[in-house]
C-alpha positions in Angstrom: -4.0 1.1 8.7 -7.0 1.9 11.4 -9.1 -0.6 8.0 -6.8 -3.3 8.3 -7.3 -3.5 12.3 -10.7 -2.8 12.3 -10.7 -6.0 9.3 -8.8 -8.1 11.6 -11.1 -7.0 14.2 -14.3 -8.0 12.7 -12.6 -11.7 11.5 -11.3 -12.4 15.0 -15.2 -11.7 16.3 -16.6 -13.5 13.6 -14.5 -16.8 14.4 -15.0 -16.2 18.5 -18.6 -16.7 17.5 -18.4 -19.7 15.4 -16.3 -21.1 18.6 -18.8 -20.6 21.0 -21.5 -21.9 18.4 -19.0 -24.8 18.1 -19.3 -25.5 21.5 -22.7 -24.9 22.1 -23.5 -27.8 19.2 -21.2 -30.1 21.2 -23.7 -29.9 23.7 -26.2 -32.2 21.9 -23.9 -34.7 20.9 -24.4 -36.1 24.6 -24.1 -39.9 23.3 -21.5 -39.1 21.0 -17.9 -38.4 22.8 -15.9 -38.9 19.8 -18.1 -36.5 18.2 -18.1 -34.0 21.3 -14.3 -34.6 21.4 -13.7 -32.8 17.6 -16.3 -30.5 18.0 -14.4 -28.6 21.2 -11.2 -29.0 19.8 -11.9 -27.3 16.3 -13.7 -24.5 18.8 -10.3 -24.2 20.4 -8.3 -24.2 17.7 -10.6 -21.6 15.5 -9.9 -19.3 19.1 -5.7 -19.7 18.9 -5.7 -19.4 15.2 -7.8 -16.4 15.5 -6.3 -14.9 18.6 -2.7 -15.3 17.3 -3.4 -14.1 14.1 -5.1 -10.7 15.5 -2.4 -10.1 17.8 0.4 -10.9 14.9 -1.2 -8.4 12.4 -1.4 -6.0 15.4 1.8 -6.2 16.2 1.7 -7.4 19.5 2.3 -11.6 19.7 4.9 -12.2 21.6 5.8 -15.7 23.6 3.9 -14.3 26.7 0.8 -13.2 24.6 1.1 -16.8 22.9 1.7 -18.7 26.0 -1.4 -17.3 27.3 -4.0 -18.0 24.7 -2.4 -21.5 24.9 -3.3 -22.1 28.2 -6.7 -20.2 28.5 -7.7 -22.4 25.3 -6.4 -25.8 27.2 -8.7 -24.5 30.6 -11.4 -23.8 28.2 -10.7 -27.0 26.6 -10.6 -28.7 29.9 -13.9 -27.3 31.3 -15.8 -27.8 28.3 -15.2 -31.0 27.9 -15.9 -32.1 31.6 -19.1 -30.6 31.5 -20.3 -31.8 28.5 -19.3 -35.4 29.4 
């Protein structure tokens, strides 16, 4: 069992990172706000696909846990995107 979480573990790190390298390439698509657009919302959605999976393998997604992640990946969502416009 300790494989499986340590598995999901590494995964759920792995696609945090691609998110924030997402994010970061947004950055030099200044010109481009269709482009910058996409970019930040694959990043979000790579974080609530990962997050929810984690917490459903670990047995601990519940509407609270999902609710949250929702809304800390709309804020991020929101603040990314106003700064890289």
């Amino acid at each position: 069992m300790r494989i499986k979480t340590a598995t999901y573990k590494l995964f759920s790190h792995i696609f945090l990172l691609i998110s924030l390298i997402l994010i970061f390439f947004s950055f030099l698509y200044k010109d481009w706000n269709v482009h910058q657009y996409e970019i930040i919302s694959l990043a979000v959605a790579i974080y609530l696909g990962s997050s929810m999976i984690y917490h459903y393998f670990d047995k601990t997604l519940t509407l609270e846990v999902g609710l949250e992640y929702v809304l800390i990946g709309l804020l991020a969502f929101l603040v990314v995107f106003g700064v890289a416009i």
